[in-house]
C-alpha positions as CSV (number, residue, x, y, z in Angstrom):
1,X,-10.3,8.4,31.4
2,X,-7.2,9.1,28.5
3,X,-10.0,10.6,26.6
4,X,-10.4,13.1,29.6
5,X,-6.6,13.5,30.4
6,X,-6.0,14.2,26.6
7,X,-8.6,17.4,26.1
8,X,-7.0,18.5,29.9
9,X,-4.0,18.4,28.4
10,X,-4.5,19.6,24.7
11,X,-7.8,22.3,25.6
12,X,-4.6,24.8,27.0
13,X,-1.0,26.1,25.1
14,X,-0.5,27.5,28.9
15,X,-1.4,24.3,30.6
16,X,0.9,22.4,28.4
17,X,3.9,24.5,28.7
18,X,3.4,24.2,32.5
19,X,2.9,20.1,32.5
20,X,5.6,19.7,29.9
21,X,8.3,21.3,31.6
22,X,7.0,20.3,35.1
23,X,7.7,16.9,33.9
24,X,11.0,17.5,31.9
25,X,12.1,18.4,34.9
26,X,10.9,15.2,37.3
27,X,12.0,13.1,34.5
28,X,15.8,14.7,34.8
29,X,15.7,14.9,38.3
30,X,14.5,11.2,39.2
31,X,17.4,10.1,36.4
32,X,19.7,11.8,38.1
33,X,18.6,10.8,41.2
34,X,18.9,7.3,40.7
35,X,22.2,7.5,38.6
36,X,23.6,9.2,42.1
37,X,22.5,6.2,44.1
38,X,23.6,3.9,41.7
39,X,27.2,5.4,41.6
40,X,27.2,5.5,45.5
41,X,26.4,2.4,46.2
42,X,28.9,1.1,43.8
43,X,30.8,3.0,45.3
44,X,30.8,2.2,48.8
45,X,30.1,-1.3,48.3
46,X,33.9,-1.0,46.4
47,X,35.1,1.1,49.4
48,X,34.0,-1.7,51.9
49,X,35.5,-4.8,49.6
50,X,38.8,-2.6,49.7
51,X,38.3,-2.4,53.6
52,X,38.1,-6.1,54.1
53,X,40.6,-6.9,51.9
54,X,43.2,-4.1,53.4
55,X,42.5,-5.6,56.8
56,X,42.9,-9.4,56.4
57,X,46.1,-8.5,54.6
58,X,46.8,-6.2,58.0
59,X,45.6,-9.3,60.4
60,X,47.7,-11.7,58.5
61,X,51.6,-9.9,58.3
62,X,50.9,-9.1,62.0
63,X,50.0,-13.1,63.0
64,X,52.6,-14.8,61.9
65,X,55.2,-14.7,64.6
66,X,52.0,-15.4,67.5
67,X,50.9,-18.5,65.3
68,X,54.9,-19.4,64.9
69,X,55.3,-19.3,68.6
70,X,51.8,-20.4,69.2
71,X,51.0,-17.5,71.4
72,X,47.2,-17.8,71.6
73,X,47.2,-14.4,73.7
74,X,48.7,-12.9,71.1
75,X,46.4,-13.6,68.7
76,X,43.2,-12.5,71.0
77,X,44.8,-9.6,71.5
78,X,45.6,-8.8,67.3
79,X,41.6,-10.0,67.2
80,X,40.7,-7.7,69.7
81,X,42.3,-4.7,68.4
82,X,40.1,-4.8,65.7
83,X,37.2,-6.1,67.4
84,X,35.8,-2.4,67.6
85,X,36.2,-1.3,63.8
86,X,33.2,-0.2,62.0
87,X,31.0,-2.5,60.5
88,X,33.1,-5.6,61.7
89,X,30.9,-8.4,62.0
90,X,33.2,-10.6,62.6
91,X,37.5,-11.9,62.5
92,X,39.0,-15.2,63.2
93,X,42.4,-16.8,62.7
94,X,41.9,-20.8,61.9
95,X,44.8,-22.9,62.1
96,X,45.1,-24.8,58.5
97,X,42.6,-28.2,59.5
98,X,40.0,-24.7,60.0
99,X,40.0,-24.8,63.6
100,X,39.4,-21.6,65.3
101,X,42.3,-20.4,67.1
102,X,41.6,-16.6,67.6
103,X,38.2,-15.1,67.4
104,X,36.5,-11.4,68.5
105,X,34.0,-13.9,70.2
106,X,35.4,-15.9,72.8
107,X,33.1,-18.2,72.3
108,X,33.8,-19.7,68.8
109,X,37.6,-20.5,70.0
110,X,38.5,-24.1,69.6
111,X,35.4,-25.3,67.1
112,X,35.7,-26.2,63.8
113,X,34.3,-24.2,60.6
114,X,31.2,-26.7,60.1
115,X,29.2,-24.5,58.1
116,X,28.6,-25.9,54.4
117,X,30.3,-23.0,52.7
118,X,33.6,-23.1,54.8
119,X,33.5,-26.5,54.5
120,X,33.5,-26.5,50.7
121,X,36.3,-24.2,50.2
122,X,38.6,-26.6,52.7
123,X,37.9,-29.1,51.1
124,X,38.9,-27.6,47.5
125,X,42.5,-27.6,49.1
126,X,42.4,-23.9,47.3
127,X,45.4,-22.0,49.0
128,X,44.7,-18.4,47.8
129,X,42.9,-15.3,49.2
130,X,39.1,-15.7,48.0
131,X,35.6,-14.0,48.6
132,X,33.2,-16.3,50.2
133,X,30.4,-14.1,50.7
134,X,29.8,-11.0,48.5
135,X,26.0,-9.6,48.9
136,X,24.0,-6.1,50.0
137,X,24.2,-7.8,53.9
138,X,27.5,-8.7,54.5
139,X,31.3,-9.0,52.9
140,X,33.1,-12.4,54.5
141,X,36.6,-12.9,52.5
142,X,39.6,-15.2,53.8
143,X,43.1,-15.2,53.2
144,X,46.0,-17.5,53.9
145,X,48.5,-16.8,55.8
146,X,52.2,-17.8,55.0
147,X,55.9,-18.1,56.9
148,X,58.3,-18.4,53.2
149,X,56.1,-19.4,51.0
150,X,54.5,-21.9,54.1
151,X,50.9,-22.1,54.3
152,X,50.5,-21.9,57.9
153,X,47.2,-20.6,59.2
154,X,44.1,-18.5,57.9
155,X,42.5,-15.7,58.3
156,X,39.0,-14.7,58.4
157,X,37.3,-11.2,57.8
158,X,33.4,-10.1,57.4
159,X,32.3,-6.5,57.6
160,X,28.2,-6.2,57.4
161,X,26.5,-3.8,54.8
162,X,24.4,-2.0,57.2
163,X,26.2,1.7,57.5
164,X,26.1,1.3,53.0
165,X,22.1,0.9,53.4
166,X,21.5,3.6,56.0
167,X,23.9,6.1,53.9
168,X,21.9,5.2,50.8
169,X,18.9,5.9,52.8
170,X,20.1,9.0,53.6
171,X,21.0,10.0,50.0
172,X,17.5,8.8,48.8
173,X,15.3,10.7,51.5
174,X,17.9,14.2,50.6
175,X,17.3,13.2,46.6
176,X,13.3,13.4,47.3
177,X,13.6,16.6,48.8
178,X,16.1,17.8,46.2
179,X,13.0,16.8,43.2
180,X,10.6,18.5,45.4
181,X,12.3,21.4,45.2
182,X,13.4,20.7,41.8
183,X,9.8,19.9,40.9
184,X,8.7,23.8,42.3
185,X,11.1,25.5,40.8
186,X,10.3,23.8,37.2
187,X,6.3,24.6,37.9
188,X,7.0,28.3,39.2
189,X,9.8,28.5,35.9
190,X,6.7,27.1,33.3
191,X,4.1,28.8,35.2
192,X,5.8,32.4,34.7
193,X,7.3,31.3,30.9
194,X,4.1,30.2,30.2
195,X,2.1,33.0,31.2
196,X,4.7,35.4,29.3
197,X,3.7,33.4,26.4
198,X,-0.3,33.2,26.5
199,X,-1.1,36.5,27.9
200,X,0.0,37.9,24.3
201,X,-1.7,35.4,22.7
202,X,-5.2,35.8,25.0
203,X,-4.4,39.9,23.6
204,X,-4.8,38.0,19.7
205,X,-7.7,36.0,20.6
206,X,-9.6,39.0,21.7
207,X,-9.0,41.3,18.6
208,X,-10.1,37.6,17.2
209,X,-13.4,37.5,18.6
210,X,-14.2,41.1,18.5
211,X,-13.3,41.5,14.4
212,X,-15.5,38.2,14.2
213,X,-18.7,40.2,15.9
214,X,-18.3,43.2,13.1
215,X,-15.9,45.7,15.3
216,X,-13.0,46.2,12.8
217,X,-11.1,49.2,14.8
218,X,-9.3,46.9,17.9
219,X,-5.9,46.3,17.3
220,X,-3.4,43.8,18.5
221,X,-0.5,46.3,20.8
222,X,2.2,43.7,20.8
223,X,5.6,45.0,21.4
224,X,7.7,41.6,20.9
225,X,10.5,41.0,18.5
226,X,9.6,36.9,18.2
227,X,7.0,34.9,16.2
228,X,3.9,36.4,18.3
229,X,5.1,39.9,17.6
230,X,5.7,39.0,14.1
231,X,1.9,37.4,14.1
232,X,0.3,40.6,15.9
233,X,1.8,42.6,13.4
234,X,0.8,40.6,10.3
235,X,-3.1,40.4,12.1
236,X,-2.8,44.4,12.0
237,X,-2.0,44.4,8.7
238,X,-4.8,42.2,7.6
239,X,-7.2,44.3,9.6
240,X,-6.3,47.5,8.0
241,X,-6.8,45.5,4.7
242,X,-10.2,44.5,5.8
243,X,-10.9,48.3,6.5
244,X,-9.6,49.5,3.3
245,X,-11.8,46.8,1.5
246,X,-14.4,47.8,3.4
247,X,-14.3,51.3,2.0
248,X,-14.0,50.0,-1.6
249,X,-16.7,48.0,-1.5
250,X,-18.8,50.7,0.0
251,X,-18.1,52.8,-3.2
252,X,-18.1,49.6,-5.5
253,X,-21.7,49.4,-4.0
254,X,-22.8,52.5,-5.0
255,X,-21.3,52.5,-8.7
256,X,-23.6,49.2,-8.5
257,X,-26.7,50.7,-7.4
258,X,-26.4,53.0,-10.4
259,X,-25.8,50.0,-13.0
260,X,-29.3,48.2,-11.5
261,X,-31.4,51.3,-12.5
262,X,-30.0,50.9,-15.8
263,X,-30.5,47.0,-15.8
264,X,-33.8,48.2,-14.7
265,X,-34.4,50.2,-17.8
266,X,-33.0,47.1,-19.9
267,X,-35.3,44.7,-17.9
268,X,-38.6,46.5,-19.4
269,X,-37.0,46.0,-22.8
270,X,-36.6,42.1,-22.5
271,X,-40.5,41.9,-20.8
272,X,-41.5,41.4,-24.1
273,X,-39.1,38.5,-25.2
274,X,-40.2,37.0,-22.0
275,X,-43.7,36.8,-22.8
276,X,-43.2,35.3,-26.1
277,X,-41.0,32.3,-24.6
278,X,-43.6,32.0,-22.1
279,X,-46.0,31.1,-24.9
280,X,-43.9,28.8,-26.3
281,X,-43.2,27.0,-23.4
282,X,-47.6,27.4,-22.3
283,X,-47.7,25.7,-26.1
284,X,-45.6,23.0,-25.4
285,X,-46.7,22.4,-22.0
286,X,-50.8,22.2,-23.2
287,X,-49.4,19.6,-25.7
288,X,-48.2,17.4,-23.0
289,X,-51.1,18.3,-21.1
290,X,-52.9,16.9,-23.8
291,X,-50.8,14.0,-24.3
292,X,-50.9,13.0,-21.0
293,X,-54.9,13.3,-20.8
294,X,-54.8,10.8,-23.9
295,X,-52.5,8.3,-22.6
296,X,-54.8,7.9,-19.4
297,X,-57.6,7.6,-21.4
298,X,-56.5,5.0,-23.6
299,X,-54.9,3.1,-20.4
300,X,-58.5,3.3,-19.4
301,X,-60.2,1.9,-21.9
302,X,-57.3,-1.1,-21.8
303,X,-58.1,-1.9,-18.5
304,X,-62.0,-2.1,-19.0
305,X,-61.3,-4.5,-22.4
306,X,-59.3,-6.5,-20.7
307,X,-59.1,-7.5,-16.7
308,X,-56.5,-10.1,-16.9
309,X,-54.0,-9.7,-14.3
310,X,-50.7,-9.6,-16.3
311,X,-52.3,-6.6,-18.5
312,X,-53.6,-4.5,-15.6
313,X,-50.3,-5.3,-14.3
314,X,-48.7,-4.0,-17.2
315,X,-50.8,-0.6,-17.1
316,X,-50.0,0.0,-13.7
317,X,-46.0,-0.8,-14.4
318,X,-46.4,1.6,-17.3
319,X,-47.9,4.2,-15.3
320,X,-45.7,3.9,-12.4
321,X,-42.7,4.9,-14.8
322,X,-44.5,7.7,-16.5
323,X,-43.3,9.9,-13.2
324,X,-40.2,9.4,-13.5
325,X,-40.7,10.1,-17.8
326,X,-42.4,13.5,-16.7
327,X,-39.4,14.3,-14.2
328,X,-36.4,13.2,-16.9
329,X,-38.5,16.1,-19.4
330,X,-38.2,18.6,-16.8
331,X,-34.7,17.8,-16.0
332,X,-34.1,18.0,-19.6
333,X,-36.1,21.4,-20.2
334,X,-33.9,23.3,-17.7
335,X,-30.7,23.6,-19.8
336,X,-32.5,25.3,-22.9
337,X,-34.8,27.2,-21.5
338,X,-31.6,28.6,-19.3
339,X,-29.7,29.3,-22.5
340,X,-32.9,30.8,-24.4
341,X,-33.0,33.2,-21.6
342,X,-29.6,33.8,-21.6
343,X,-29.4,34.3,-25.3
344,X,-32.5,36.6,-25.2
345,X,-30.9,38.7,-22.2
346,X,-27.7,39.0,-24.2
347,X,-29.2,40.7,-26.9
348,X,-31.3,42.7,-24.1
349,X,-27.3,44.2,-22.8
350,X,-25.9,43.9,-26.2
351,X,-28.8,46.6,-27.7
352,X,-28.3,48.8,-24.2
353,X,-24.9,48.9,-24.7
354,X,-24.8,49.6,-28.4
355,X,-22.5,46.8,-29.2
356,X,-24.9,44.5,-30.9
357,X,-23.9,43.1,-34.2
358,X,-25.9,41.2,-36.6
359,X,-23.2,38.0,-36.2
360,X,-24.2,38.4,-32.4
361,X,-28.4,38.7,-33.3
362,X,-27.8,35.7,-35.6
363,X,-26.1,33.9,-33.4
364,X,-28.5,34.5,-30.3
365,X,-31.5,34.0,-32.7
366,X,-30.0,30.9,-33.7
367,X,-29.7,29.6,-30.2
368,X,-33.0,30.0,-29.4
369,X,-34.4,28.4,-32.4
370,X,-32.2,25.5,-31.4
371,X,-32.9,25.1,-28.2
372,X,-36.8,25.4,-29.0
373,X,-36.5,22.5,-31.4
374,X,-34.6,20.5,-28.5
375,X,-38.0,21.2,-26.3
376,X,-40.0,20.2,-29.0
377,X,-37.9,16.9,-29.9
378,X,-38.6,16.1,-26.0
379,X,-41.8,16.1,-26.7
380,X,-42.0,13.8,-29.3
381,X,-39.8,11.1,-27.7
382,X,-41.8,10.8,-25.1
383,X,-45.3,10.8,-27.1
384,X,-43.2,7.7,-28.8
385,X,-42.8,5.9,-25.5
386,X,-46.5,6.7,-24.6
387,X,-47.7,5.6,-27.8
388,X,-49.2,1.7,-27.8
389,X,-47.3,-1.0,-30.1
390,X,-50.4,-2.5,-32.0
391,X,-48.8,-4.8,-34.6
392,X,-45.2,-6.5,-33.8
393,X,-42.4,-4.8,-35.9
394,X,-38.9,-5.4,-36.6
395,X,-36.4,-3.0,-34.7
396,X,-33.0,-2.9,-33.6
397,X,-32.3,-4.0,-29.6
398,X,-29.1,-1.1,-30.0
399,X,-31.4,1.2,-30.6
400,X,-33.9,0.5,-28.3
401,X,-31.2,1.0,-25.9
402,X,-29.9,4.2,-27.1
403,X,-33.5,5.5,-27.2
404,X,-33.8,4.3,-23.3
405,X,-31.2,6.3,-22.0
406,X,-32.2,9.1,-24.4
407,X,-35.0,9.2,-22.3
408,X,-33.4,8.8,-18.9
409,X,-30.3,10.7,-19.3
410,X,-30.5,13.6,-17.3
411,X,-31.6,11.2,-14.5
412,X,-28.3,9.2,-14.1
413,X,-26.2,12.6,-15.6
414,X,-27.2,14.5,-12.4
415,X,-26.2,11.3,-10.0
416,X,-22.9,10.8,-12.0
417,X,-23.2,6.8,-13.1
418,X,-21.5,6.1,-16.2
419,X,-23.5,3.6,-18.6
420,X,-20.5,2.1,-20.3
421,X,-21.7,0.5,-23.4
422,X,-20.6,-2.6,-25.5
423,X,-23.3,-3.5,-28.2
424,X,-23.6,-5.7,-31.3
425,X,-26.6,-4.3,-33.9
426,X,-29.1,-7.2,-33.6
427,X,-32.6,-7.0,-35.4
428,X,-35.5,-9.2,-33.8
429,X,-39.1,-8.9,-34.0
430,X,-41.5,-7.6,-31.1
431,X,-43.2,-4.9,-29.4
432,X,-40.3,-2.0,-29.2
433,X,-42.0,0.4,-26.7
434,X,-42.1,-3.0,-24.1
435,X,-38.3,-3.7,-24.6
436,X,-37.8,0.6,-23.6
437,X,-39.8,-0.4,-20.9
438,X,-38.3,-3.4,-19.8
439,X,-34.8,-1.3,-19.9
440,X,-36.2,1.3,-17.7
441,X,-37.7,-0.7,-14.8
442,X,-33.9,-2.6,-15.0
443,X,-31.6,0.8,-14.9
444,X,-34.1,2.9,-12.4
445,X,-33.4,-0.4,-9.7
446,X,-29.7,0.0,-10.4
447,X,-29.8,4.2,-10.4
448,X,-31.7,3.7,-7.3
449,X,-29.2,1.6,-5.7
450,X,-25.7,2.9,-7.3
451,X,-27.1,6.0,-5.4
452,X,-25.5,5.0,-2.2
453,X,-21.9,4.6,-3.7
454,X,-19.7,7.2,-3.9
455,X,-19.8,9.5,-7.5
456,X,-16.5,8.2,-8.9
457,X,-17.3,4.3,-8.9
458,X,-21.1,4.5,-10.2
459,X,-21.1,2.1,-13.2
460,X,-23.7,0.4,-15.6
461,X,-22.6,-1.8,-17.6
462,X,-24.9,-2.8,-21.1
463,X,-23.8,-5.7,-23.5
464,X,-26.0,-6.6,-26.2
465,X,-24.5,-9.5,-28.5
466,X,-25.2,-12.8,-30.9
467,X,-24.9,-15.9,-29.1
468,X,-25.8,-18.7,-31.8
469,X,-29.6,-18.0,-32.5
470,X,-30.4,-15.7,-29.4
471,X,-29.7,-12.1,-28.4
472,X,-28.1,-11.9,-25.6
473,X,-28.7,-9.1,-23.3
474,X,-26.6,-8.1,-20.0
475,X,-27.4,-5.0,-17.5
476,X,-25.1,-5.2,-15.0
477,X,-24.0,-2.8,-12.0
478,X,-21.6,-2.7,-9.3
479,X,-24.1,-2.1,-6.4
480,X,-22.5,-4.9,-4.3
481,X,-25.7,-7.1,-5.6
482,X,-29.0,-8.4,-4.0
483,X,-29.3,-10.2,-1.0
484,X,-29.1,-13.9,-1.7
485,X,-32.2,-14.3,0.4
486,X,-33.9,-12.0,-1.6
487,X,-32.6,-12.5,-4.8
488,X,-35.1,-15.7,-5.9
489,X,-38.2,-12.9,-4.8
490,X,-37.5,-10.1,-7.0
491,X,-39.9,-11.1,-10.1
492,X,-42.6,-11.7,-7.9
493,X,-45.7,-9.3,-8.3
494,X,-45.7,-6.6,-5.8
495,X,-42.4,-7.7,-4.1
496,X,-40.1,-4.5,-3.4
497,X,-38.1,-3.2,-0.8
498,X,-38.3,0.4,-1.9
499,X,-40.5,2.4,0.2
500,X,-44.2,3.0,-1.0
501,X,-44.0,6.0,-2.3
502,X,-40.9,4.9,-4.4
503,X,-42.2,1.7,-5.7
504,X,-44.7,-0.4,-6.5
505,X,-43.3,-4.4,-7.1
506,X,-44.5,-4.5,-10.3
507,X,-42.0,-3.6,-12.5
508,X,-39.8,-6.7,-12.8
509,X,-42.7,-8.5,-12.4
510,X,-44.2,-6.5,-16.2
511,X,-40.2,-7.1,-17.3
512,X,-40.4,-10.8,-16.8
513,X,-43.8,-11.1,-18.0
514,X,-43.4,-9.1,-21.8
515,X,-39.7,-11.0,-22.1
516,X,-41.2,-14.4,-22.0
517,X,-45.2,-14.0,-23.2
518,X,-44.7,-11.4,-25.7
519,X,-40.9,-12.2,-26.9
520,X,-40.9,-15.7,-25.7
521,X,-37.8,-15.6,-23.9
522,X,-35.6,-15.1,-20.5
523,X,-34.5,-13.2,-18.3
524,X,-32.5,-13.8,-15.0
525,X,-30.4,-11.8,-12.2
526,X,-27.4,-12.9,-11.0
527,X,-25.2,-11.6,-8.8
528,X,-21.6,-11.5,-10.4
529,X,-18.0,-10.4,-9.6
530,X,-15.6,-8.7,-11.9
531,X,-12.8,-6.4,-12.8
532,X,-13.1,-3.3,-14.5
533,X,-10.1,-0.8,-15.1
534,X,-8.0,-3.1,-12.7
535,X,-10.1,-3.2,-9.9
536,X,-12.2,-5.6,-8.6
537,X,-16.5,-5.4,-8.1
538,X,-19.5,-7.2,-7.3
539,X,-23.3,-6.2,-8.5
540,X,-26.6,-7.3,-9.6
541,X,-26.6,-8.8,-13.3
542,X,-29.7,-8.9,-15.7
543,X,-29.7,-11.4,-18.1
544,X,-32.0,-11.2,-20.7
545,X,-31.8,-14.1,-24.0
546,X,-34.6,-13.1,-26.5
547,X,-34.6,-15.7,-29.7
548,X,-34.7,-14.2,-33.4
C-alpha cells in the first residue's frame, strides 16, 4: 500500500505540486486552528477565574453589616441579586462553624458543609481566600469575610464551565469551515501554479519524444525568463547542434565512401600476404592435426596393453584436459595472428600511401617473424605435455609450475585471477608431464569456481617449499571453500558436481592416484582462512608433500 501511494505520488511533478501545497496548507491551518483554541480557552477559562474572584470579593464588602446585625433577609436578598448571573451555579454565605446562612437555594439554608472537600479546608483552620475547585466543569472558590481584621463569616462562589465549552464549540465548528475553505483555496492555488509549471514542461517532453523517433525540425517555443525558459532554450541549441552534425556527417560520409574505393584498391594488394599467412597457419594447424591423431593413437594402444582401472583412469583424466589444452592454444593464437595481420596491413597503407620506409618494412617484417615463432613455440609446448614420460627423470617442481600456467594462461588472463606465486627451486625425481597434470586438474577446479567472484578479488595462491625431507606443495584459493559435506568425497572416482558436459570426476581422482603410486606421496584439501593485503578470506587448499 506505501509502495502504491509512493509511485501516485512520485509518477507526477504536477501531482506533487498540488499534494504538497494542498497539504502545506492543512498543516498551517489545523496549527493555527488549534493554537486559536488553545489561546481561547485559556483565555476564557482566565476571564471566568477573574469573574468569580471579582464577585466573592463583591458578595463579601456588601455582607458584612447584614451578618453584623444578623439580618438573614438581608443576606437572601444580596444572594439573590446575583442569583440570576451567567453561569452561576451556585453562592452561599456560611457563618464561620460553615453553616449555611444565605444561599440562592432556599433549600441548603441552615445545613452544614458536610461534603469531604469543605470539610477538609475547615478543618485546616486556613483563614485566606482559596480555590477549591478548579476544572473544565466548574470554578468553586471561597473567601473570608472580615469586620477589622475579624474573621467573621464566609463566602462561597461557583460559576460552571458550560458557556467556555459551547463557545469553544463554536470556534472549532467555524475553524473547520475556515480549513475547508482554506484547504480549496490551497488546491485551486497548486492546481493553477502547477499547471503553469507542467504545461511547459509537457511542450519539452514532446520535442523529447519526437527528436527520439528521428524528426529533428520541432522546437521547444518557450517564452519564460526562469529555469524552464532557460532549459527550452538550451534543448534548441542542442537540436540545431544535432542538425548541424547531421550535415557534417553527411559530407564526412561521402569523403569516406571515396577512401573505401581506395582501401579497396589496397585490399587486392594485401590478398596475397593473406594467402601466404593462411599457409602458415594450414601448416601449423596440419601439425597439430597430426599431433593430435598420434596422441589418440598411442592412448589407444595404452588402454588395450593395459585395462587396470587407475591407468584407463588416467587416459580418460588426460584426455578430458586435452579440450581445455586445444582451447588455451586458440586463446593464445588470437593475439599474433591479430598483430601479423596488422603488421601486414600496415605495410599494405604504408606502400599506398608512399610513406613506407625500410625501418617501417623491417620492423613489420620483424613482427611477423616473431609472432610466427610465438605460434610455433605453442606448438611445441603442447606436443611436450602430450608426449608420454617413459623413464623417471629429475626436474624442478618450480618449473613444472611455470610450465603449467604457461600452458593455461590465457585461460585465467581472460577471467582476471591473479596466480600470486611464492616458490623455493626444489629438484625431485618423477614423471614431470604427471606433476603438469596434477597442477591443471587443481587450478581448472579453482578457475572454475573463482569464476563466480567478482574480477578484483580472484586469487590463486602457489607455495612450493623444503620442509625437512619433503616438498611441500600448497594451491590455495579464495573461493569461500568446499562444502564440509562434500569435502571428504572429492578424490573419489567419478565424484563431481560440475555439470556433465564440464566434468568428468576423474581428475582428482588421477591427481591423488600419480601423487601417491607414482611419487609415493600426499595430497590433501583443506579448507583454510587467511589474510591477504589486509583483508580477510576463506578457500579451498591443496596440499600436496612429495618426498626427495
Amino acid at each position: 500500500m506505501i509502495e502504491k501511494i509512493k509511485i501516485f505520488y512520485l509518477k507526477s511533478i504536477k501531482r506533487r505540486l498540488i499534494i504538497t501545497i494542498t497539504l502545506t496548507h492543512i498543516i498551517l491551518m489545523s496549527v493555527f486552528v488549534y493554537d486559536l483554541l488553545s489561546e481561547q480557552k485559556n483565555f476564557l477559562y482566565t476571564q471566568n477565574i477573574k469573574q468569580v474572584k471579582s464577585l466573592t470579593k463583591s458578595v463579601a464588602q456588601n455582607s458584612v453589616l447584614w451578618i453584623l446585625s444578623n439580618d438573614y433577609i438581608g443576606l437572601e436578598e444580596l444572594i439573590s441579586s446575583i442569583s440570576k448571573y451567567p453561569n452561576l451555579e451556585y453562592a452561599m454565605i456560611l457563618n464561620k462553624e460553615g453553616k449555611i446562612i444565605a444561599h440562592n437555594d432556599k433549600e441548603y439554608i441552615n445545613l452544614y458543609l458536610s461534603d469531604d472537600l469543605s470539610l477538609a479546608f475547615l478543618l485546616s483552620k486556613k483563614i485566606e481566600p482559596y480555590m477549591l475547585v478548579q476544572n473544565d466543569e466548574i470554578i468553586d472558590y471561597i473567601m473570608p469575610i472580615f469586620r477589622e481584621n475579624q474573621h467573621i463569616a464566609w463566602v462561597r462562589i461557583a460559576l460552571n464551565q458550560n458557556e467556555i465549552s459551547q463557545n469553544l464549540e463554536q470556534i472549532f465548528y467555524e475553524a473547520i469551515l475556515f480549513i475547508l475553505i482554506a484547504i480549496i483555496i490551497g488546491y485551486l492555488f497548486s492546481y493553477f501554479l502547477a499547471t503553469n509549471i507542467t504545461k511547459d514542461l509537457y511542450t519539452l517532453i514532446k520535442v523529447a519524444t519526437q527528436t527520439a523517433t528521428g524528426n529533428r525540425n520541432q522546437r521547444a517555443d518557450i517564452k519564460r525568463e526562469d529555469e524552464l525558459g532557460i532549459l527550452s532554450n538550451e534543448i534548441n541549441k542542442m537540436l540545431d547542434k544535432i542538425e548541424e552534425n547531421e550535415k557534417q556527417l553527411e559530407i564526412s560520409n561521402k569523403e569516406l565512401e571515396k577512401d573505401i574505393v581506395k582501401l579497396e584498391l589496397m585490399d587486392s594488394k594485401l590478398t596475397q600476404l593473406n594467402r601466404d599467412l593462411e599457409k602458415k597457419v594450414e601448416e601449423k594447424t596440419y601439425e597439430l592435426k597430426k599431433l593430435n591423431e598420434n596422441l589418440k593413437k598411442e592412448i589407444k594402444e595404452e588402454v588395450e596393453q593395459n585395462r587396470q582401472k587407475d591407468n584407463m583412469l588416467f587416459q580418460q583424466s588426460k584426455m578430458a584436459s586435452m579440450g581445455e589444452m586445444i582451447e588455451n592454444i586458440a586463446h593464445q593464437w588470437r593475439q599474433p595472428l591479430s598483430f601479423i595481420s596488422t603488421s601486414a596491413s600496415g605495410i599494405k597503407l604504408n606502400k599506398e600511401y608512399d610513406t613506407l620506409t625500410d625501418e617501417l618494412l623491417n620492423e613489420a617484417v620483424d613482427n611477423i617473424m616473431n609472432s610466427t615463432k610465438f605460434l610455433s613455440n605453442t606448438i611445441d609446448d603442447f606436443r611436450d605435455f602430450y608426449r608420454v614420460d617413459k623413464i623417471k627423470e629429475k626436474f624442478n617442481i618450480k618449473d613444472v609450475l611455470d610450465k603449467t600456467l604457461k600452458l593455461t594462461s590465457s585461460r585465467f588472463t581472460n577471467r582476471a585471477i591473479k596466480v600470486i606465486e611464492d616458490c623455493e627451486d626444489i629438484t625431485i625425481l618423477g614423471f614431470e608431464n604427471e606433476l603438469v597434470q596434477v597442477f591443471i586438474n587443481i587450478l581448472n577446479n579453482a578457475r572454475d569456481v573463482l569464476e563466480k567472484l567478482p574480477y578484483e578479488e580472484r586469487f590463486i595462491f602457489v607455495t612450493i617449499k623444503k620442509i625437512e625431507n619433503e616438498a611441500y606443495i600448497s594451491l590455495k584459493d579464495n573461493a569461500n571453500g568446499i562444502e564440509p559435506t562434500i569435502l571428504e568425497k572429492i578424490f573419489e572416482p567419478y565424484f563431481t558436481t560440475k555439470s556433465p558436459d564440464k566434468g568428468t570426476g576423474i581428475g582428482l581422482f588421477m591427481s591423488k592416484e600419480i601423487i601417491e603410486k607414482h611419487f609415493h606421496g600426499k595430497i590433501i584439501a583443506v579448507n583454510e582462512t587467511y589474510i591477504y593485503n589486509k583483508k580477510e578470506y576463506k578457500g579451498a587448499n591443496f596440499i600436496i608433500t612429495i618426498p626427495f
